[in-house]
C-alpha positions as CSV (number, residue, x, y, z in Angstrom):
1,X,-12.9,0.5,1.5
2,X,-12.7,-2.8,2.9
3,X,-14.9,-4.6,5.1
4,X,-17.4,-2.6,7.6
5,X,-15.7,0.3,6.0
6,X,-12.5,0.7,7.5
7,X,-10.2,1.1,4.9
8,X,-8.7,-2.4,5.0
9,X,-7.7,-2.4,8.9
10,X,-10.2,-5.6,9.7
11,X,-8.3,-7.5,6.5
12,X,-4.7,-6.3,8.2
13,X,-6.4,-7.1,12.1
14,X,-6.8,-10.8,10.5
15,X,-3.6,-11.1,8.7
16,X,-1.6,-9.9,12.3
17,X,-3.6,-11.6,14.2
18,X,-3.9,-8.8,15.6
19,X,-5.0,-5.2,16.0
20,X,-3.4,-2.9,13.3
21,X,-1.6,0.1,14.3
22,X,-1.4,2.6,12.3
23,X,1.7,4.4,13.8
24,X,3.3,0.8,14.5
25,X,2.2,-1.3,11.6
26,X,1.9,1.6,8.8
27,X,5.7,2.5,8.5
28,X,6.7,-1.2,8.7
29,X,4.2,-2.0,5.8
30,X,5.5,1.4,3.7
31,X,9.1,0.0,4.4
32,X,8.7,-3.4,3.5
33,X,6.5,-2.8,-0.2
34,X,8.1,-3.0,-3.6
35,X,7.2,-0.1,-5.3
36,X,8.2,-1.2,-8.9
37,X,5.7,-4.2,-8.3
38,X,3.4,-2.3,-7.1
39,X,3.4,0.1,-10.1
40,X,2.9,-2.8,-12.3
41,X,0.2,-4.9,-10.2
42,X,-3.3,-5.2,-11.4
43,X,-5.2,-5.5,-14.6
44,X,-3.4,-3.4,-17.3
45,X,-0.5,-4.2,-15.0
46,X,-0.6,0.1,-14.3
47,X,-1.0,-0.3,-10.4
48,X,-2.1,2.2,-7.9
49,X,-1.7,6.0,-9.9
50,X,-2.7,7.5,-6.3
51,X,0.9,5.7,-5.4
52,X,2.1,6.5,-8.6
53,X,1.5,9.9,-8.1
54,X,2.4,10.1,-4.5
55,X,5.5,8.9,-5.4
56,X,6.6,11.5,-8.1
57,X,5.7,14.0,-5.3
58,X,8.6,12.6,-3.4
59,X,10.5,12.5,-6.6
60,X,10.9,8.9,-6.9
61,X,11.0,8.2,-10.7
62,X,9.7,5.2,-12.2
63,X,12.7,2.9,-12.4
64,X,11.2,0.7,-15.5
């Protein structure tokens, strides 16, 4: 949840040095993420499956 419960907004706040927006910052972030590595990050390199699923909603198979 990130700190003070905020969903990670006061970890992106410090990053930006500034306040996140979520209709300014959100879609940039989406844009700019590498969905292959994020399917793989983490311990049993498996990623995110709420992405994972998210994204076969949209239809974007796995390209590995």
């Amino acid at each position: 949840m990130g700190e003070r419960e905020r969903k990670g907004c006061v970890e992106l706040d410090r990053l930006l040095g500034r306040d996140y927006s979520k209709t300014i910052d959100g879609p940039r972030l989406f844009e700019a993420m590498n969905f292959d590595r994020a399917r793989t990050f983490g311990p049993g390199q498996h990623g995110s499956r709420s992405l994972d699923k998210f994204l076969r909603t949209l239809g974007v198979a796995r390209t590995h």
